[in-house]
C-alpha positions as semicolon CSV with decimal commas, in nm:
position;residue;x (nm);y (nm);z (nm)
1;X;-1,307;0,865;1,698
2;X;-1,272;1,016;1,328
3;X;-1,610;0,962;1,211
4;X;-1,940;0,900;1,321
5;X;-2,144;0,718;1,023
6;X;-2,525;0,759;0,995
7;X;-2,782;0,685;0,660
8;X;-2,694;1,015;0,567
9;X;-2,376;1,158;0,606
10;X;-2,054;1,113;0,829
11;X;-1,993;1,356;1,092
12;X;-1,606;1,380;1,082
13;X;-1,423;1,424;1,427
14;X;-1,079;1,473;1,529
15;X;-0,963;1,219;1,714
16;X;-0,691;1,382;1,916
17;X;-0,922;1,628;2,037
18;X;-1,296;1,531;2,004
19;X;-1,334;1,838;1,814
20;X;-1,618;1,821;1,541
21;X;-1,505;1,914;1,219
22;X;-1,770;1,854;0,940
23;X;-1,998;1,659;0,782
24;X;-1,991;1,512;0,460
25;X;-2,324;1,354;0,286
26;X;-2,232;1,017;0,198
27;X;-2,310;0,937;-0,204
28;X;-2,647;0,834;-0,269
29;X;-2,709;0,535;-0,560
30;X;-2,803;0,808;-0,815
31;X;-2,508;0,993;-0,721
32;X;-2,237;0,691;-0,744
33;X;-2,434;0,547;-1,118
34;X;-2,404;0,955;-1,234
35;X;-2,077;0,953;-1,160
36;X;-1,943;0,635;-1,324
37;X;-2,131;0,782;-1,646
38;X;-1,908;1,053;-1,626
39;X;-1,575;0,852;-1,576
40;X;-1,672;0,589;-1,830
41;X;-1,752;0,879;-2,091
42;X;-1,452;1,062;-1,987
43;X;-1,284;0,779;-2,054
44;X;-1,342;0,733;-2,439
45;X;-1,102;1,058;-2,437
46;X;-0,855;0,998;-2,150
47;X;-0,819;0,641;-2,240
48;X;-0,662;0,784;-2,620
49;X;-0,450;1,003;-2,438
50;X;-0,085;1,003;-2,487
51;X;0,201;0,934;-2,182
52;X;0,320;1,313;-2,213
53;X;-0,049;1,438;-2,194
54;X;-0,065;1,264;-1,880
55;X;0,269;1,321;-1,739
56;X;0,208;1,756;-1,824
57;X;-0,156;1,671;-1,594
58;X;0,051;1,489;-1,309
59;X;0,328;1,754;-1,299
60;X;0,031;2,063;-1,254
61;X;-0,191;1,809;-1,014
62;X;0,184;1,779;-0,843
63;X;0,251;2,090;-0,812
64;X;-0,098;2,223;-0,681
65;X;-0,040;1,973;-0,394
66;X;0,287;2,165;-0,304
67;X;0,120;2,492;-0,316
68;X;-0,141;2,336;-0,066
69;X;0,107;2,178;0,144
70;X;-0,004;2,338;0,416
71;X;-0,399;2,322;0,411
72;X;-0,320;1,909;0,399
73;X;-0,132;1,922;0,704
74;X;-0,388;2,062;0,885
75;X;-0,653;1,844;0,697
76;X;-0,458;1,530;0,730
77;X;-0,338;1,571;1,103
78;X;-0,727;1,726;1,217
79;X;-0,934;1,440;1,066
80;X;-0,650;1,105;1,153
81;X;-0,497;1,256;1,467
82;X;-0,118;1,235;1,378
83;X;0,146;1,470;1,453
84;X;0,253;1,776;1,177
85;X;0,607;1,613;1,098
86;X;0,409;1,270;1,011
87;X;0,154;1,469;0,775
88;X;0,422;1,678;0,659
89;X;0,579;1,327;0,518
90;X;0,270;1,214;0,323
91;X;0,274;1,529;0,173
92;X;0,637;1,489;0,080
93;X;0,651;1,117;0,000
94;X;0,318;1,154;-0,237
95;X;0,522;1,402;-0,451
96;X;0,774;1,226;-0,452
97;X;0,594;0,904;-0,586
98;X;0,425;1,122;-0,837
99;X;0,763;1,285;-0,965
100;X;0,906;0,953;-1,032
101;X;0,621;0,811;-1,157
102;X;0,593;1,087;-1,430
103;X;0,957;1,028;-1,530
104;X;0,904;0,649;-1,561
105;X;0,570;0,729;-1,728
106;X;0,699;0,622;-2,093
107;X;1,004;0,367;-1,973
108;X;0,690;0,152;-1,799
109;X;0,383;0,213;-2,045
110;X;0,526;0,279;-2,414
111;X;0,524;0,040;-2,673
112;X;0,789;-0,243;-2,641
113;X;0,930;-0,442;-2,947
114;X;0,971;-0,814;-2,898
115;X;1,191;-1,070;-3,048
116;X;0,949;-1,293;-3,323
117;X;1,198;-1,533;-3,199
118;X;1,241;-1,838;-3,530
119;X;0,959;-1,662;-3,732
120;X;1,203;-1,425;-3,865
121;X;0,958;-1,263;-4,151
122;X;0,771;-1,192;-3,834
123;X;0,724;-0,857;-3,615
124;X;0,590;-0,839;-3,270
125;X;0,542;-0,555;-3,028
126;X;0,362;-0,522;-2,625
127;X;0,131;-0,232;-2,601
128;X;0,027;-0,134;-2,239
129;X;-0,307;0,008;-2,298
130;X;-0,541;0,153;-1,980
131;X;-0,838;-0,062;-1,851
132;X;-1,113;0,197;-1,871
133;X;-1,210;0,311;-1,579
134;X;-1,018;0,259;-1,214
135;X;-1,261;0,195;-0,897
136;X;-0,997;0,279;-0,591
137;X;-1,068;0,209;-0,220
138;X;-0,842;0,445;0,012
139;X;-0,752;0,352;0,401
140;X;-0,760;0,586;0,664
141;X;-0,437;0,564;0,849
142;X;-0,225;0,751;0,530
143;X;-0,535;0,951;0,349
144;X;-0,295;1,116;0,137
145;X;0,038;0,871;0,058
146;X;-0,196;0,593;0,009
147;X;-0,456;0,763;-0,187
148;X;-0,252;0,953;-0,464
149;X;-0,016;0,665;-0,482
150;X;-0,269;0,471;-0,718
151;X;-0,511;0,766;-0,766
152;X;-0,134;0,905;-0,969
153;X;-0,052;0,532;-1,152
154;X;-0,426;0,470;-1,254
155;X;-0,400;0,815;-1,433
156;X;-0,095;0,789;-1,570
157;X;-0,158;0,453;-1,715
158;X;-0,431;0,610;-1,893
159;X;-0,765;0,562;-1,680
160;X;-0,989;0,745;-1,549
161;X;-1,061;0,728;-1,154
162;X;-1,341;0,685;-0,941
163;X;-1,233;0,741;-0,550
164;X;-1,365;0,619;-0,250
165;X;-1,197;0,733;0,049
166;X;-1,249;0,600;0,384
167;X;-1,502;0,696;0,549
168;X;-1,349;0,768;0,860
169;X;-1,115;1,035;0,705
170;X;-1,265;1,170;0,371
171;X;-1,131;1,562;0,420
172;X;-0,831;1,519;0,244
173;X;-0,999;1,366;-0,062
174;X;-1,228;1,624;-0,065
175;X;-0,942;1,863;-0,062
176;X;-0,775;1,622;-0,324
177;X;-1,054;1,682;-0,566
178;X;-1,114;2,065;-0,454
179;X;-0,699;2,097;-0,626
180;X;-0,729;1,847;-0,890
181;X;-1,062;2,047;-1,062
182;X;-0,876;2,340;-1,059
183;X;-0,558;2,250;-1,231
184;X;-0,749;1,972;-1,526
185;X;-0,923;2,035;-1,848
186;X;-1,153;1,769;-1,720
187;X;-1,257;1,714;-1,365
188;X;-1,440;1,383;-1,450
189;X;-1,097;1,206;-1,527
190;X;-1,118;1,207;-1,082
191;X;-1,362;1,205;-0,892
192;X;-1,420;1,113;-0,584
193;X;-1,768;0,905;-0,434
194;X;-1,781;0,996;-0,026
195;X;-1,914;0,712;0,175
196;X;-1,929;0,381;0,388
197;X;-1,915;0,032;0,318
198;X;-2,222;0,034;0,093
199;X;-2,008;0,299;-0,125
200;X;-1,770;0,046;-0,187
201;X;-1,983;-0,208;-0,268
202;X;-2,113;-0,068;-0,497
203;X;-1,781;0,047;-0,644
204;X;-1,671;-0,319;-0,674
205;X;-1,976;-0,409;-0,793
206;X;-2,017;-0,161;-1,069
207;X;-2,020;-0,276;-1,445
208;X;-1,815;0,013;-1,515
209;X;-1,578;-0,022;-1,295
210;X;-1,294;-0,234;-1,529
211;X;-1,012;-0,252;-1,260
212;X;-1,040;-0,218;-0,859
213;X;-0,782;-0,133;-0,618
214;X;-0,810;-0,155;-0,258
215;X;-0,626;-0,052;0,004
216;X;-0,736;-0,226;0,373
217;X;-0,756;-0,484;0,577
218;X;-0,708;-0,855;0,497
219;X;-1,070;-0,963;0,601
220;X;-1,231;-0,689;0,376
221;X;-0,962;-0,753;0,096
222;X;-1,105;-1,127;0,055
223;X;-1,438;-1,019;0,018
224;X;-1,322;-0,792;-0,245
225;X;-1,125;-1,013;-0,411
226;X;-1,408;-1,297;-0,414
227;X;-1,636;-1,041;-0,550
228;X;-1,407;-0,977;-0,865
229;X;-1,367;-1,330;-0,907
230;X;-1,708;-1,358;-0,969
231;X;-1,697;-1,106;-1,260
232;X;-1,363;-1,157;-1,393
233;X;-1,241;-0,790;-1,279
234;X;-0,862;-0,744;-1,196
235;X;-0,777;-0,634;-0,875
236;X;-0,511;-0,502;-0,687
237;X;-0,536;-0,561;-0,308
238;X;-0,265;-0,403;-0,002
239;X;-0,351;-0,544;0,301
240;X;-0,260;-0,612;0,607
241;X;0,087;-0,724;0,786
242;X;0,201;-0,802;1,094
243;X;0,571;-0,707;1,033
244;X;0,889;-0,848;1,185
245;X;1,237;-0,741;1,286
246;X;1,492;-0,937;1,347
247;X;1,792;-0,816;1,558
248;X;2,138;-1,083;1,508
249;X;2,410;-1,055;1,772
250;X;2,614;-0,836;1,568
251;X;2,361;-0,547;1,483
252;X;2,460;-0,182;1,557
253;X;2,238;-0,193;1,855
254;X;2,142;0,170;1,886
255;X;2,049;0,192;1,581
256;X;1,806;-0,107;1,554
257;X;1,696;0,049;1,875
258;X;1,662;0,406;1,720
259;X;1,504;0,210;1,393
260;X;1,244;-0,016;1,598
261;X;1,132;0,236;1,837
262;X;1,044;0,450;1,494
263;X;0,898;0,160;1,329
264;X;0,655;0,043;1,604
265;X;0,547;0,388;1,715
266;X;0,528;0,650;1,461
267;X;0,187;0,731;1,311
268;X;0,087;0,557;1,648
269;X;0,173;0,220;1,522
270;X;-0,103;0,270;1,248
271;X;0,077;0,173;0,965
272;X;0,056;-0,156;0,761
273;X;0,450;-0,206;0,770
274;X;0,479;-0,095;1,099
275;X;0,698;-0,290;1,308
276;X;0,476;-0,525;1,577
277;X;0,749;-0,826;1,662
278;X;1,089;-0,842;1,727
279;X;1,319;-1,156;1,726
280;X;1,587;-1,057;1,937
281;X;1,910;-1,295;1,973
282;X;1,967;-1,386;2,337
283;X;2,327;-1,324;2,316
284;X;2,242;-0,900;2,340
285;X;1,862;-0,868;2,441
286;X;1,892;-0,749;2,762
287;X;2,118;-0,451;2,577
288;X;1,914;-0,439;2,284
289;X;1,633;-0,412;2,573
290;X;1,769;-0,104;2,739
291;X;1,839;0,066;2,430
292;X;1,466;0,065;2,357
293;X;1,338;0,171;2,727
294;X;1,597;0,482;2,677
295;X;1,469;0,572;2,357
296;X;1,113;0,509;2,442
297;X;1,191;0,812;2,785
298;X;1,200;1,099;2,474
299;X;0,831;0,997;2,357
300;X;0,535;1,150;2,515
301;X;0,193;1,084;2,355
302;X;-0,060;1,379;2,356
303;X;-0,254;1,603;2,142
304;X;0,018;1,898;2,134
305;X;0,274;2,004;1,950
306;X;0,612;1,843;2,184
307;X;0,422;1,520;2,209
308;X;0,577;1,269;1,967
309;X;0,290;1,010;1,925
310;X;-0,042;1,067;1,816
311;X;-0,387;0,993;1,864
312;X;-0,573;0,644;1,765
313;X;-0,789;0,743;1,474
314;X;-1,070;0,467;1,519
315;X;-1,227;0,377;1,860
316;X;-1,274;0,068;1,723
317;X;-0,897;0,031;1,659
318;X;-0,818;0,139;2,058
319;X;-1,036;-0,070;2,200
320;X;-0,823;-0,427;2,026
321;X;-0,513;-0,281;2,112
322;X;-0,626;-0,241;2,460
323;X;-0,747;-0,596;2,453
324;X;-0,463;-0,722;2,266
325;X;-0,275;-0,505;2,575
326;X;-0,504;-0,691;2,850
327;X;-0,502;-1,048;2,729
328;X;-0,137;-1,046;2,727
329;X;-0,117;-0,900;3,073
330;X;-0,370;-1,173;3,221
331;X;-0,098;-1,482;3,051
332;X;0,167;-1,297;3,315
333;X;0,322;-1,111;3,003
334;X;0,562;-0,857;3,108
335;X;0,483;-0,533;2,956
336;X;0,703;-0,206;2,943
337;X;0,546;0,127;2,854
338;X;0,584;0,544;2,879
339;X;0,331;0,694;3,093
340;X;-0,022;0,774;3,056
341;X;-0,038;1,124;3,054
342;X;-0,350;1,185;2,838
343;X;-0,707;1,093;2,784
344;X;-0,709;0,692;2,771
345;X;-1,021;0,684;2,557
346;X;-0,771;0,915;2,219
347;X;-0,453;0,781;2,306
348;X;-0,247;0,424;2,383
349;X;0,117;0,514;2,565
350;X;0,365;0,320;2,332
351;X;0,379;-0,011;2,488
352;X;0,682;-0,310;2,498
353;X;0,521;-0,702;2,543
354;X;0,790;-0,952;2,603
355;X;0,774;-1,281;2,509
356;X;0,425;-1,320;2,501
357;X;0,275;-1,676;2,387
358;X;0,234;-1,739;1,992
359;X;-0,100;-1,873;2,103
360;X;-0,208;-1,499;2,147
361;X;-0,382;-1,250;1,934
362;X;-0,060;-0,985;1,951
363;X;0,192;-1,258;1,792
364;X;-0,081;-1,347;1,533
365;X;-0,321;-1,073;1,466
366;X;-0,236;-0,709;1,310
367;X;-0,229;-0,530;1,615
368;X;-0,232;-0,131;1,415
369;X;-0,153;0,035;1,773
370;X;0,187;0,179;1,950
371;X;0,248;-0,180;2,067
372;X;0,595;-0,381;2,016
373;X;0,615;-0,778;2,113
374;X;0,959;-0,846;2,187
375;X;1,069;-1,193;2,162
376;X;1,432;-1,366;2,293
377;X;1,586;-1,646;2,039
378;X;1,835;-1,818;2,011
379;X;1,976;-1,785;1,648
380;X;1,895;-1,633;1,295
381;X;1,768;-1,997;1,209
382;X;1,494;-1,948;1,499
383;X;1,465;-1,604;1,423
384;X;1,374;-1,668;1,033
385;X;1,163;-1,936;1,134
386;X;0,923;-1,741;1,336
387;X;0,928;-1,501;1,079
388;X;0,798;-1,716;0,834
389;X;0,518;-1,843;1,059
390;X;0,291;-1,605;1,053
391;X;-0,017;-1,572;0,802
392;X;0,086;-1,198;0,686
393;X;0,398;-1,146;0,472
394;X;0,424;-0,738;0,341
395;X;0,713;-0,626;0,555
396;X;1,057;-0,722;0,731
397;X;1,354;-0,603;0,906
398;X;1,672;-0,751;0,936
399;X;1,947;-0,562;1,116
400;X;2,304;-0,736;1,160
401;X;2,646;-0,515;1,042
402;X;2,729;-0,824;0,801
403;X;2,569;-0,707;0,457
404;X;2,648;-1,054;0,288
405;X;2,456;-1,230;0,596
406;X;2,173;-0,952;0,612
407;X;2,110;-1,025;0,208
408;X;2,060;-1,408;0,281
409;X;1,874;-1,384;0,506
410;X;1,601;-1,165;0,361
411;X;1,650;-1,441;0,039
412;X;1,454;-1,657;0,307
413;X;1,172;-1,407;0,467
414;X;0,875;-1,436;0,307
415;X;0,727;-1,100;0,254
416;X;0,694;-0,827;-0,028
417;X;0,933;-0,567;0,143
418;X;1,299;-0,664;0,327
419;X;1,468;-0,368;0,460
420;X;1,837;-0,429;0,588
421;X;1,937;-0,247;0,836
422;X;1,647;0,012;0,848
423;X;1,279;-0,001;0,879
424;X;0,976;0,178;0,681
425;X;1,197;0,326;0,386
426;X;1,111;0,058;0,119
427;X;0,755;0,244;0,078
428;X;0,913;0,538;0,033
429;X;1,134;0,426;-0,297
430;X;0,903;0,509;-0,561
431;X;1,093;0,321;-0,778
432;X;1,051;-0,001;-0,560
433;X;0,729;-0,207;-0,603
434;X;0,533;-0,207;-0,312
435;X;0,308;-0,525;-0,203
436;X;0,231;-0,867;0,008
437;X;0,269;-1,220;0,018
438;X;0,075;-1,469;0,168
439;X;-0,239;-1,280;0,323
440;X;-0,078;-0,945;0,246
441;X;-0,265;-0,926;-0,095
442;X;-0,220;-0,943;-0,408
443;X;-0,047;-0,708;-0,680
444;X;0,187;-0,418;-0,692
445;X;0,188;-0,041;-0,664
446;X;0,492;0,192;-0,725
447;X;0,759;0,128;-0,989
448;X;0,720;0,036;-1,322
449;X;0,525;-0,224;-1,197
450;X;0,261;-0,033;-1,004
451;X;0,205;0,171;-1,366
452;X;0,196;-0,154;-1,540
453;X;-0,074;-0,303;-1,305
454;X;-0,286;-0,040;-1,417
455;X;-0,234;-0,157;-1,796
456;X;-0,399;-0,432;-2,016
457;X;-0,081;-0,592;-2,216
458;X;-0,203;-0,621;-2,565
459;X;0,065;-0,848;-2,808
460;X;0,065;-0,746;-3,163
461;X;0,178;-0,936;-3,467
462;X;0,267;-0,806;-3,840
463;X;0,471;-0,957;-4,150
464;X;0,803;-0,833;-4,178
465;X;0,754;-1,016;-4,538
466;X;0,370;-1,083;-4,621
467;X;0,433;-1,474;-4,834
468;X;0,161;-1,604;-5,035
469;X;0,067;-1,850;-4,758
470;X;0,220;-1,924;-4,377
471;X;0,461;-2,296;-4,412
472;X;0,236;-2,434;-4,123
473;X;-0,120;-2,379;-4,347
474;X;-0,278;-2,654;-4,449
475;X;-0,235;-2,870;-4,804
476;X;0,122;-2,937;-4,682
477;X;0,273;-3,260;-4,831
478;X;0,431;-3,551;-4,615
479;X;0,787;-3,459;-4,750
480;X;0,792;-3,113;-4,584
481;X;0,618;-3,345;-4,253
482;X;0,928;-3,544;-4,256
483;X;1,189;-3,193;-4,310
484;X;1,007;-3,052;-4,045
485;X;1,069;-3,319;-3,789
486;X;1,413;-3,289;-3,888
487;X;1,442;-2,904;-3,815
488;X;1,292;-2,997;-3,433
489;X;1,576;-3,242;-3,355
490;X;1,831;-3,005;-3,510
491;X;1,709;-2,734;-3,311
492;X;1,567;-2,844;-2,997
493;X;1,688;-3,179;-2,936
């Protein structure tokens, strides 16, 4: 386990090894109420602040994160359990999205003049103007990556932050914060509230919190969501998925092979696109089959450096894999995996279930684990349809060598992300929106429009040519009635 959670504080573990790390006190209600005073007066500053004030910030913040790169490796991988490569990655991809996200800074968020369309003595313009103050919610599995990813858009966009991260992995916040107060003018424009489920209540809750963005699982996102409903508070919500490939009879084999095997088991399957069914046309699954069994013979999962797959960050999470494991086992399921060469109670082997029931909770439930369903059918038609079926829609993957074929069929899948021919990369284009259909959430981060969803659009109007009085006032006399009908069938009609 990562975390052990008492009234107090949370006594952080690694999971890989059992070793304790530290404890962190979790925020008290004084604590969280001081510190959206601070944001919220912050604010009245950092709101006003122009797009180059805040891209110069991001590019030091950036930059301090590089310098540290290797203090979050070792924070990342010692409190979630992952391997140094994967860690390595977060650290890479979050500058990355921060980078890009600074160069689009003004493209996404300066003003933008609009046509005043027939009212040509008219002038209109779009101003993209920051909320206030951001409330964020952080996951676990990616405590960097999915952190600074709207941690960076929130303050670009103008706002000021309040962070909570997960409770089960709040070191590299901590660390976050530790960089970010050394490199700003102002350390309230981020700060960070350590705590549990109560934290975030209260986050959500909070009259000063204008915007919310969460970052989690579907069941907790619809509380969320219902909760900002009540008060009429945007949110932005990245749940869960319970992604698909889809391998047609002309694929390049070894590579969907090479792709799905990466997919479904790096970061120990804990990742929300992750790859957790495959649709497999009958035509090559038994080759497609042995492609994976020979690629799954170079994994090992362990806690040391040669081992490929990591640890299971949450007990909780390795006890419904394991059950997800079992169940499909008892329905005669047959199940492929690499041996068990370490502790059972840290780490799941990565594990193949074939054609396993719909009926059952690892075709329709996220499963978050090192565990692949792989499913024979008999056409692209079945394999779009099954797709489709489930409740989730963030990710896909579609893998046949015909690029025309591969692009209609993702015009069919519903879900927020299609890769063709490749699996996991769409998060990684900052310049891509990233987010779900269906019970996937709600909202985008990344791309213009992750900046943008961290705006209020504001429409302005102004005379061109100021006239005595507007043509559609009142005391207008039934002549101009009957010209005006005119104009509308002339124009219109």
């Amino acid at each position: 386990m990562s975390a052990i959670i008492t009234n107090q504080e949370m006594k952080c573990y690694n999971p890989a090894t059992g070793k304790h790390l530290e404890n962190v006190p979790i925020s008290t209600s004084k604590q969280i109420e001081e510190t959206f005073l601070k944001s919220k007066s912050a604010a009245k500053s950092f709101n006003l602040s122009t797009i180059s004030q805040r891209k110069t910030l991001m590019n030091r913040f950036r930059k301090a994160i590089v310098n540290r790169m290797d203090d979050f490796i070792q924070t990342i991988c010692s409190e979630t359990g992952k391997k140094q490569f994967e860690a390595m990655l977060e650290v890479m991809i979050s500058a990355d999205l921060m980078k890009n996200q600074s160069k689009h800074a003004k493209k996404a968020l300066a003003s933008e003049k609009r046509s005043p369309g027939i009212y040509l003595h008219k002038r209109g313009k779009v101003e993209h103007r920051p909320f206030g103050v951001a409330g964020i919610i952080s996951p676990w599995n990616y405590p960097l990556i999915l952190t600074i990813s709207p941690v960076a858009e929130a303050l670009l966009a103008g706002n000021t932050v309040v962070l909570k991260p997960s409770e089960q992995t709040p070191l590299t916040s901590i660390l976050l914060k530790k960089i970010f107060d050394s490199i700003a003018d102002n350390p309230d424009i981020f700060q960070i509230l350590p705590g549990a489920a109560e934290t975030g209540k209260a986050i959500v809750e909070s009259k000063y919190a204008d915007i919310i963005c969460f970052t989690g699982s579907t069941a907790i996102g619809k509380i969320i969501a219902q909760s900002c409903g009540e008060r009429l508070k945007p949110c932005i919500l990245e749940l869960g998925g319970k992604d698909a490939m889809i391998v047609l009879e002309d694929a390049n084999l070894k590579r969907a092979a090479k792709a799905c095997i990466w997919g479904g088991f790096s970061n120990a399957g804990q990742t929300c696109i992750s790859i957790e069914r495959v649709y497999v046309c009958e035509s090559v699954f038994e080759r497609f089959v042995e492609l994976l069994k020979k690629e799954m013979a170079n994994l090992t999962c362990g806690p040391n450096p040669e081992n490929r797959v990591g640890a299971m960050t949450m007990k909780s999470g390795l006890a419904k894999v394991k059950a997800q494991i079992q169940e499909a086992e008892s329905k005669g399921c047959a199940i492929y995996s690499i041996p068990q060469l370490e502790d059972a109670t840290r780490f799941i082997p990565p594990t193949l279930v074939f054609d396993p029931p719909e009926d059952l909770e690892i075709c329709s439930d996220e499963t978050f684990g090192p565990v692949i369903s792989i499913h024979k059918v008999e056409d692209e038609k079945e394999a779009i349809e099954r797709t489709n079926q489930s409740q989730y829609g963030l990710a896909a993957n579609i893998f046949t060598k015909n690029k025309r074929r591969g692009r209609k069929i993702a015009s069919k899948i519903q879900a927020g992300m299609i890769c063709i021919n490749d699996a996991l990369i769409g998060y990684a284009l900052a310049e891509l929106p990233f987010g779900g259909m269906k019970d996937s959430g709600i909202g985008r981060v990344h791309g213009l429009e992750g900046l943008k969803a961290f705006s209020q659009q504001v429409s302005i109007v102004e005379n061109r040519i100021t006239l005595g009085k507007e043509f559609w006032w009142y005391d207008l006399s039934e002549k101009f009635h009957g010209t005006m009908k005119k104009i509308i069938r002339f124009w219109y009609g």
